[in-house]
C-alpha positions in Angstrom: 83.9 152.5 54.3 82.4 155.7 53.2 85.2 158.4 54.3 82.4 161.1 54.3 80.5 159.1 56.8 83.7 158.5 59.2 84.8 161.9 59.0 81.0 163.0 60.0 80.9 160.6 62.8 84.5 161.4 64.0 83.7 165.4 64.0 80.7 165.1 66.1 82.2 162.8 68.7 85.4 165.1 69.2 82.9 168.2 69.3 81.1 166.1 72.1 83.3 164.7 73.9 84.1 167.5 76.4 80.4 167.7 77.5 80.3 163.5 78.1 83.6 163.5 80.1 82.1 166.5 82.2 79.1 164.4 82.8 81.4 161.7 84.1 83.8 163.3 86.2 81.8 166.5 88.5 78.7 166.5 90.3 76.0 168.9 90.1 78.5 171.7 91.6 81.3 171.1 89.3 83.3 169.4 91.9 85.7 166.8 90.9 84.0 163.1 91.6 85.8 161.1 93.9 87.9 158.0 92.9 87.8 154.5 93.1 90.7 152.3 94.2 91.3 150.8 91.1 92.2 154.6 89.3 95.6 154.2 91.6 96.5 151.2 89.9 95.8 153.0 86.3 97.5 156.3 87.2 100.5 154.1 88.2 100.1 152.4 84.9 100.3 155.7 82.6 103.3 156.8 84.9 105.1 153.7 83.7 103.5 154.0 80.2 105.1 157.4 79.6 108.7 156.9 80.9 109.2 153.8 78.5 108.8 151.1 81.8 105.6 149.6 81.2 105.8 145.5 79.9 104.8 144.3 76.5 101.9 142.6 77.5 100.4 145.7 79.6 99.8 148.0 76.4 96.4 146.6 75.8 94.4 146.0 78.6 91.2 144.7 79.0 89.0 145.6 82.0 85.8 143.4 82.0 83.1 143.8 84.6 79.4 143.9 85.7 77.5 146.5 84.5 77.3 150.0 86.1 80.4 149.1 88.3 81.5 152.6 86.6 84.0 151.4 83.9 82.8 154.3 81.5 83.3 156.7 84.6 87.2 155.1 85.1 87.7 155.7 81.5 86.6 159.6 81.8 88.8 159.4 85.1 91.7 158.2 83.2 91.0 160.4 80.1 91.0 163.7 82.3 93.9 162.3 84.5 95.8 165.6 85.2 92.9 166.5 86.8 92.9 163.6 89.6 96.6 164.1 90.5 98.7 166.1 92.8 101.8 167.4 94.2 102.0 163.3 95.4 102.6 162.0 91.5 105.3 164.1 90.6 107.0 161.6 88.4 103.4 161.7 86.5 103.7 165.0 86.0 106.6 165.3 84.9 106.3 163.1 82.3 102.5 164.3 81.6 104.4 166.3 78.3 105.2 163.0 76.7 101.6 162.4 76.2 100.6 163.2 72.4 96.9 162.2 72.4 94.6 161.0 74.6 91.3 159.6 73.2 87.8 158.1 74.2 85.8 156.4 72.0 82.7 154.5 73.0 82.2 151.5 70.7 78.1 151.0 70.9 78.2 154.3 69.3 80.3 153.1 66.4 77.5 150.1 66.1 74.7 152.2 65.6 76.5 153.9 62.6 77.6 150.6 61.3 81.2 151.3 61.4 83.8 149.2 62.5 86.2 149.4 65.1 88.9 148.4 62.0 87.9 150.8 59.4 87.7 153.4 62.1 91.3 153.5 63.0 92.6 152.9 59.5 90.4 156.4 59.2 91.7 157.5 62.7 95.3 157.0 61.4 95.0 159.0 58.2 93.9 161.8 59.9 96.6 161.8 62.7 99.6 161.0 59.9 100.9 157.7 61.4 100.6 154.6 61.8 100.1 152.3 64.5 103.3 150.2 63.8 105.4 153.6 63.1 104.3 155.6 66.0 106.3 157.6 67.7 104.5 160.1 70.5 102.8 158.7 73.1 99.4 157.8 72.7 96.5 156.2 75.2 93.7 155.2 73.8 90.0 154.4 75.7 88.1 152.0 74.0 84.3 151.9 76.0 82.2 148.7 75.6 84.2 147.0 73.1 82.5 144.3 73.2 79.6 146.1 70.8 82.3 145.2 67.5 81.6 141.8 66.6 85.8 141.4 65.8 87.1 143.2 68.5 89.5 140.9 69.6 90.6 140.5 66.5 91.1 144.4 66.5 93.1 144.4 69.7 95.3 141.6 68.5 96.6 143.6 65.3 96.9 146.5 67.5 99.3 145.0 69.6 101.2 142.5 66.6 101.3 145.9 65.2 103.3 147.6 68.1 105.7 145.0 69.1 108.6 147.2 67.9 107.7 150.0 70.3 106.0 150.9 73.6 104.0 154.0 72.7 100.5 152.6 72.4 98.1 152.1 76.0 94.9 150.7 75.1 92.2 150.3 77.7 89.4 148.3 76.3 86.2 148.3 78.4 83.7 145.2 78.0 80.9 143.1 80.2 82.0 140.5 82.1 80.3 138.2 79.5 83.3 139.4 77.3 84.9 136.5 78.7 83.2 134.3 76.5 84.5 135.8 73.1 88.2 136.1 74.2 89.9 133.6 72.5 93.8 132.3 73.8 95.7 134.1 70.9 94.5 137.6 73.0 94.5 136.2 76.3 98.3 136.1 75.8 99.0 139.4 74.8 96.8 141.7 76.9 96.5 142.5 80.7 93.3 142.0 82.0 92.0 143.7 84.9 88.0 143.6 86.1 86.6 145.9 87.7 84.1 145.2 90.5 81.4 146.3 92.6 82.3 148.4 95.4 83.5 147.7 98.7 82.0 149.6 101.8 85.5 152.0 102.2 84.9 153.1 98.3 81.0 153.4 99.3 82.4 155.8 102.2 84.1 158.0 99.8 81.6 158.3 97.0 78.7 158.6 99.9 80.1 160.4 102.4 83.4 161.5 101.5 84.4 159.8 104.5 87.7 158.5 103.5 89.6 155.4 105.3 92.5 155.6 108.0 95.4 155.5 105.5 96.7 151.8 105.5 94.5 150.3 107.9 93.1 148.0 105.1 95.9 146.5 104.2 97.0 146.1 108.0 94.0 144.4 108.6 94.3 142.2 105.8 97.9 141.3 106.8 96.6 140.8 110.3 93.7 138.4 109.7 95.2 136.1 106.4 98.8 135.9 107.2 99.1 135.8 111.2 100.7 132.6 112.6 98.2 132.0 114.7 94.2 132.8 116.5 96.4 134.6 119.1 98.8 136.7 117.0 95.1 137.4 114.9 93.4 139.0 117.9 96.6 140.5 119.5 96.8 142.3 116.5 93.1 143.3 116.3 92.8 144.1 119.2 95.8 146.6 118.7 93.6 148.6 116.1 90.0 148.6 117.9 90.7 152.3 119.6 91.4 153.7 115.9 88.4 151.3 114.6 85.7 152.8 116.8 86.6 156.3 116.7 86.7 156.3 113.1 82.7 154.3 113.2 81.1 156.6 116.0 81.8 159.8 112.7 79.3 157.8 110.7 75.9 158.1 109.6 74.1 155.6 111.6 72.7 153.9 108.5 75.7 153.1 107.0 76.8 149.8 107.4 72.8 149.1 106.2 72.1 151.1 103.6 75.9 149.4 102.2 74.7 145.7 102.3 70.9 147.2 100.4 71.8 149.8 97.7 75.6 150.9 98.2 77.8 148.6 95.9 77.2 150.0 93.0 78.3 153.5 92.3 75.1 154.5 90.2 73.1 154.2 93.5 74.7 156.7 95.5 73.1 159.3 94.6 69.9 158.0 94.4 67.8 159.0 97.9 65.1 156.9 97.4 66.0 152.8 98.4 62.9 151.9 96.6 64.2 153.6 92.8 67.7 152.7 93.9 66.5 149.0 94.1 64.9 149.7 90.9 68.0 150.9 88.9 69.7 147.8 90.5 66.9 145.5 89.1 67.4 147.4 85.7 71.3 146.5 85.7 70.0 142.7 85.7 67.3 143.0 83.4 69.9 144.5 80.7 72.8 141.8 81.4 69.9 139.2 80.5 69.0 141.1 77.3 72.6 142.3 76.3 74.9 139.8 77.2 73.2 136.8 78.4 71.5 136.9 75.2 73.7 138.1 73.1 76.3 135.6 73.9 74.4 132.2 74.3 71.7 130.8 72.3 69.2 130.1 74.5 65.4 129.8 73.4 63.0 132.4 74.7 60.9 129.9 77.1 64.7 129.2 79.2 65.3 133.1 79.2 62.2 134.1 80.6 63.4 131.6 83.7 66.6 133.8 84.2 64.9 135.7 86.6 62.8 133.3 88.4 66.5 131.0 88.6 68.0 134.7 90.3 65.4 134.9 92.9 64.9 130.9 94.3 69.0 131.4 94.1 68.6 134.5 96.6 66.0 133.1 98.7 67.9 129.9 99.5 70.1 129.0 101.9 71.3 125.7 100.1 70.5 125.3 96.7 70.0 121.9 94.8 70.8 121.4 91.1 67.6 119.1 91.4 65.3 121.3 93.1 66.1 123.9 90.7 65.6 121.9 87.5 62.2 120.7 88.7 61.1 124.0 89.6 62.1 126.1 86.7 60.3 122.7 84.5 63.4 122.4 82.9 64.2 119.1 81.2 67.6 119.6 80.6 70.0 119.6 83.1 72.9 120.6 81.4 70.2 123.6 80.3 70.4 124.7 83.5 74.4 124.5 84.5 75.2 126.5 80.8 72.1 129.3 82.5 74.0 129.3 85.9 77.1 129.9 84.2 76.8 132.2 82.1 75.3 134.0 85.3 78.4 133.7 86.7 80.4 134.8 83.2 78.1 138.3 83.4 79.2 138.6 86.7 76.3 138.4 88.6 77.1 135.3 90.6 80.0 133.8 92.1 80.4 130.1 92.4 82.0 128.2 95.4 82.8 124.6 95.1 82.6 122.1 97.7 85.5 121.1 100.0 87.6 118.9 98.0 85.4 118.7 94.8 87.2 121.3 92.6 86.8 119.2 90.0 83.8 117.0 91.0 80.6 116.3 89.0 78.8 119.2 87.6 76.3 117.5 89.0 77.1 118.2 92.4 75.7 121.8 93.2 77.9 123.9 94.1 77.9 127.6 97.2 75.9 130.1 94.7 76.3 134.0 95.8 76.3 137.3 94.4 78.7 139.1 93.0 77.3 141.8 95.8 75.1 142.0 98.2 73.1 144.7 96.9 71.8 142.3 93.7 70.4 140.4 96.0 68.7 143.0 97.9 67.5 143.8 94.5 66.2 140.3 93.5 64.3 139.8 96.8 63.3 143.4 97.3 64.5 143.6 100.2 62.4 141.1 101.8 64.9 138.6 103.8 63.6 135.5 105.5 66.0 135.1 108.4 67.3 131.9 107.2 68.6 134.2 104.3 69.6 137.3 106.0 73.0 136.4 106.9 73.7 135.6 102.8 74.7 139.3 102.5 77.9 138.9 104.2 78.8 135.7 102.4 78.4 137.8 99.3 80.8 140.4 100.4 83.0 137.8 101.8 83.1 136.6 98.2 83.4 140.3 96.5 86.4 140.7 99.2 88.2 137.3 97.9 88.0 138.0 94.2 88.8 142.1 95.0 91.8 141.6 97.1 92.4 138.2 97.8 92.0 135.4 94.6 95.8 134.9 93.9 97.1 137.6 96.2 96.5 135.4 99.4 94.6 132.6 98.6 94.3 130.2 96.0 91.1 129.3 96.4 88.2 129.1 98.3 85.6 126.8 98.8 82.7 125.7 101.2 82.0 122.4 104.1 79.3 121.2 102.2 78.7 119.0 105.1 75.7 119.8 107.4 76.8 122.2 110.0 80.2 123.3 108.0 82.1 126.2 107.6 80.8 128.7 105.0 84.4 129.2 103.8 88.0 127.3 104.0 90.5 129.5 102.3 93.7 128.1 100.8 96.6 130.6 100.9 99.7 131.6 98.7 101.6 129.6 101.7 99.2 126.5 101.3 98.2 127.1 105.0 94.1 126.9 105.3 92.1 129.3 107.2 88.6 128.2 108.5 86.0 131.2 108.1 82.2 131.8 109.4 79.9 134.6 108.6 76.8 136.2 110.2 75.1 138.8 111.4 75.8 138.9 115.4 77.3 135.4 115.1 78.2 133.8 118.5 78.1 129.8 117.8 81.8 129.0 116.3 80.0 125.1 115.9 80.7 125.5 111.8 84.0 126.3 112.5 84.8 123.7 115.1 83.3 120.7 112.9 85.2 121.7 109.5 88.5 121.5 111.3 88.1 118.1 112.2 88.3 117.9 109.0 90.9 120.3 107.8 93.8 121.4 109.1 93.8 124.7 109.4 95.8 127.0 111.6 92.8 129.2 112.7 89.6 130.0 112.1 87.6 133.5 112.1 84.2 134.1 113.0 83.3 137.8 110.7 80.0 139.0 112.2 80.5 138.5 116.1 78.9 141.5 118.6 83.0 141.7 119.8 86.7 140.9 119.5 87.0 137.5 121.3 89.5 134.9 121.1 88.3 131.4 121.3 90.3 128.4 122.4 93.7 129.6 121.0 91.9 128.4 118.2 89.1 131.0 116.4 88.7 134.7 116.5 85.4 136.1 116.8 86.1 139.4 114.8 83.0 142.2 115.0 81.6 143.2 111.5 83.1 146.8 112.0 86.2 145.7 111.8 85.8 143.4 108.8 84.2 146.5 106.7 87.1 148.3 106.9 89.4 145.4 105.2 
């Protein structure tokens, strides 16, 4: 590689890079941007990274997810992280002298100058004096949209074969959720992987309102309604909290909660006023995982992607969707056509599959609970024109951003659906290989769903998320309002 043209290249980006981070992390007053719950967990990690306690496999880590869930933002965030602490993370500070070099480098910009990620650093080490298996400062490195170097994983793996003799490398790597696709088992072993996701309404508080959540209650309420014994001890518990619930919803803007299920979980919407351009930029998010990474990463002709967004919307407008019904709609012939279109759907992050009750590894054939990764894509796909039967689809999308967030192998195992007519939307299997039994709906009263999935699973309680108030049915189900869910 020309050394001319890295040096140019490198020179301009360091010149640049204070504006872009500024960009990133103050608003139009030059006020500090909130954070999003995930920065805890990375200011933790650079705390461990810089007095020598962080693992092997966490010096590289990958952090996939759906585009403009604010990875770049993060990165800026974690870049300019003595900004974003306090007097609380004094060990952090402490240690903050460690730190050699922090640096960002977004990897679409290295594609459009035709250099690679490889030649880069073999340039980025001369220029520093070491190298990566000799290092011997502390050094965290940002890699943005890695996924734009055709060998990136390839990269990442010599970085870290290159560092087993020490601990002072921490590379985060940012990429799609399609990245999945391209990471091959050699990696997958020797990196931490951590997605980010769209955001949950207390995050939406904060970068809305900056209304900020009663300190704990989430994870009290999570303890409360996946790991009680029983319906009773579930409301008991609830019912403990309502006072402190209310008081903390009657401060809200009255919009909130709806504004949250149409436009608020994605953080490039917040500060857009208008719903109709907010739906817009949503819409835009789609169109360019279809052209960067649906494309990019499967082969399919131009006739089956020009059906992507047809697929998206007869997927948000149903209530139960058939593999059949689909196929002979869309007029496509094959039907393993349209299972590789679903999933890589679901590899971009834009859906979320459930299976069946007991059919975890049943036919493909048999069609499984399709949802969104958040409610606000499907605002966007429909928008925002619900048919009633439909309506109530919103909360089993966030139900389903809730499991993957905070529950998928924290307290549950899985998750699946009744497929059965008039069964439960979800049956949870926990850590403790209990089930619970779970409903949604908007100002849901009938716990009929519930009642006939438990004949056929033993569960030791089910919930009802969506009721008008706090009721507990038949020792059996708790009918838990949606206030009380949104703070979870």
């Amino acid at each position: 590689m020309d050394e001319q043209k890295l040096s140019g290249f490198y020179r301009t980006w360091r010149e640049n890079i204070a504006g872009l981070s500024d960009a990133y992390i103050y608003d139009a007053n030059k006020k500090l941007l909130p954070t999003r719950d995930i920065f805890s967990m990375y200011r933790k990690i650079v705390e461990r990274f810089l007095t020598g306690e962080i693992e092997e496999f966490e010096k590289i880590i990958i952090m996939p997810g759906i585009r403009g869930a604010g990875k770049t933002t993060l990165l800026m965030q974690i870049l300019n992280i003595e900004k974003f602490i306090g007097p609380k993370d004094g060990k952090l500070i402490a240690n903050l002298s460690k730190l050699s070099e922090k640096f960002f480098l977004d990897v679409s910009k290295l594609k459009l100058e035709n250099i690679s990620l490889n030649d880069f650093f073999k340039f980025y080490e001369n220029t520093k004096g070491f190298t990566f298996e000799n290092l011997k400062e502390k050094f965290i490195i940002l890699l943005d949209e890695v996924h734009y170097d055709e060998q990136w994983g390839l990269f990442l793996k010599s970085i870290f074969d290159r560092t087993k003799g020490h601990k002072n490398i921490l590379m985060v790597a940012t990429g799609s959720s399609a990245i999945h696709l391209k990471m091959n088992p050699d990696l997958s072993r020797r990196v931490r992987i951590e997605e980010i996701f769209p955001m949950k309404f207390n995050e939406y508080l904060i970068l809305r309102y900056g209304k900020y959540p009663i300190s704990g209650l989430s994870n009290d309420l999570q303890k409360i309604i996946f790991n009680s014994s029983n319906a009773a001890e579930v409301y008991n518990e609830l019912n403990n909290k309502t006072d402190q619930i209310n008081r903390f919803f009657t401060e809200l803007h009255p919009q909130a909660e709806a504004d949250f299920f149409e436009i608020g979980n994605f953080p490039f919407t917040i500060n857009i006023s208008n719903k109709i351009k907010a739906l817009e930029q949503l819409k835009n998010v789609i169109n360019s995982i279809i052209v960067k990474d649906i494309v990019g990463f499967e082969k399919f002709n131009t006739q089956t992607v020009a059906k992507i967004n047809t697929l998206l919307y007869l997927i948000a407008n149903s209530d139960i969707i058939s593999y059949d019904n689909l196929r002979t709609t869309l007029k496509i012939e094959r039907f393993e056509t349209l299972i590789a279109l679903i999933d890589v759907l679901i590899m971009s992050g834009v859906l979320v599959k459930i299976n069946s009750l007991g059919k975890p590894f049943a036919s493909t054939r048999k069609t499984p609970k399709l949802l969104f990764t958040a409610p606000s894509l499907r605002t966007a796909v429909l928008d925002n024109v619900f048919a009633s039967s439909v309506e109530g689809k919103k909360l089993e999308d966030y139900f389903a951003l809730v499991f993957l967030k905070d529950l998928k192998n924290k307290k549950a195992r899985n998750i699946a659906f009744d497929i059965a007519e008039g069964g439960a939307d979800f049956i949870l299997d926990l850590v403790d290989k209990e089930k619970i039994i779970v409903e949604v709906g908007f100002n849901k009263e009938t716990t009929e769903q519930i009642k006939n999935t438990s004949k056929k699973v033993k569960a030791k309680y089910g919930i009802l998320i969506g009721g008008k108030k706090l009721e507990l049915q038949d020792d059996l189900i708790v009918k838990i309002p949606l206030n009380y869910w949104l703070l979870v």
